[in-house]
N, C-alpha and C positions, 0 to 999 in steps of 0.2 A: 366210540368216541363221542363225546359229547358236544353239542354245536350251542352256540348262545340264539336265543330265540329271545325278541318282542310280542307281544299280545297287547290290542287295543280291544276293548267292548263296548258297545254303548250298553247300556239296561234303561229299561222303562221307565219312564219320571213317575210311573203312579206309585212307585214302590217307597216308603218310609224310608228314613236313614237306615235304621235297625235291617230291613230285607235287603235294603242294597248289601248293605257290609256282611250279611248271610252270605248273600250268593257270591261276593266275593271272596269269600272263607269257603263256598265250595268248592271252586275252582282251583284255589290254591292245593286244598287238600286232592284233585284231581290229579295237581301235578307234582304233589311230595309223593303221593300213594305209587308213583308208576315210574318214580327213581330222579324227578326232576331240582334240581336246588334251584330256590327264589332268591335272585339276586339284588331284584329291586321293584318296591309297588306304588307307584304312585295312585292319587285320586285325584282324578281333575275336577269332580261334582258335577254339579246341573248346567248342562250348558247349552245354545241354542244351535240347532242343527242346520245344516245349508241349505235343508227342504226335508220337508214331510217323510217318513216314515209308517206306514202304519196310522197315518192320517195324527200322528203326536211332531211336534215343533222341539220337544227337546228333551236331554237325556242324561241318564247320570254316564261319564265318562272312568272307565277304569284303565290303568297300564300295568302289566307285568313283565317283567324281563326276568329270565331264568337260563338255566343252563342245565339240555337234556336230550334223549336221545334222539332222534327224527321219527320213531314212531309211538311218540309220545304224543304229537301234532295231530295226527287223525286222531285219537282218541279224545284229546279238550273238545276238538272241533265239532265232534260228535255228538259232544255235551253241550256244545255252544246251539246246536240247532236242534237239538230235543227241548233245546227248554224257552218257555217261552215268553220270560224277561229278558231277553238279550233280542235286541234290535236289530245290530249289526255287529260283525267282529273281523279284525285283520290277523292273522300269526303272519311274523316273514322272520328269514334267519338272518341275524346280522355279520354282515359284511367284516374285516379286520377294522376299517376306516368308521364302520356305524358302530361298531363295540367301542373306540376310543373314544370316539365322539358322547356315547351313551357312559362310558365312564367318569370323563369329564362333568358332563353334566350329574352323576350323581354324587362327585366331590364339591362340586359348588353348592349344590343344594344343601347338602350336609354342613357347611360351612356358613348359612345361612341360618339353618336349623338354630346351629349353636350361639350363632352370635344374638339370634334372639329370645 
C-alpha cells in the first residue's frame, strides 16, 4: 500500500542554481527509481534560516510530496545524510486531513499558475 509522504530539504546556499536543481533531480530520480510517484515539487529558494547551521545563515529550500511505499523513506534518508549539500531534511507521512489540506493548496497554486 502506498502512503502519501512530504519531504522538506534545505541545501547549502554555496551551491549555484544549476547544482541546486542537480540535486534536486537526484533525489527525485531516488524516488521514481525505487517505485515512488512525485505528486508535487515546489521550490521555496534562498531563504533565511532561524539560526546558524553549519555556521551558513541561509539556504536553498526544497518540497516534495509523493506517493510510496514506507521503505522507500530509509532509503532518501540515507541519501539525505551521505551527502553533504543538504543541511537539514524532514520526511513525515501525511495524515487524511494534511493530504486534503496539501491538495487544496496545490489546486490554488495551479490556479494561479495559470491566471498568470
Amino acid at each position: 500500500m502506498l502512503n502519501h509522504y512530504e519531504t522538506v530539504f534545505i541545501l547549502t546556499p554555496v551551491l549555484s542554481d544549476v547544482q541546486m536543481k542537480e540535486a534536486v533531480e537526484k533525489y527525485k530520480t531516488i524516488l521514481t527509481e525505487n517505485g515512488a510517484l512525485i505528486t508535487n515539487e515546489e521550490n521555496w529558494g534562498l531563504r533565511k534560516l532561524q539560526y546558524p547551521i553549519q555556521k551558513k545563515s541561509t539556504g536553498f529550500y526544497s518540497l516534495l510530496q509523493f506517493d510510496a511505499d514506507p521503505t522507500v523513506i530509509a532509503t532518501l534518508e540515507t541519501q539525505f545524510r551521505r551527502d553533504e549539500r543538504v543541511l537539514r531534511f524532514l520526511s513525515f507521512r501525511l495524515d487524511k486531513y494534511a493530504f486534503e489540506y496539501a491538495e487544496k493548496r496545490k489546486s490554488v497554486k495551479s490556479k494561479e499558475v495559470k491566471e498568470n
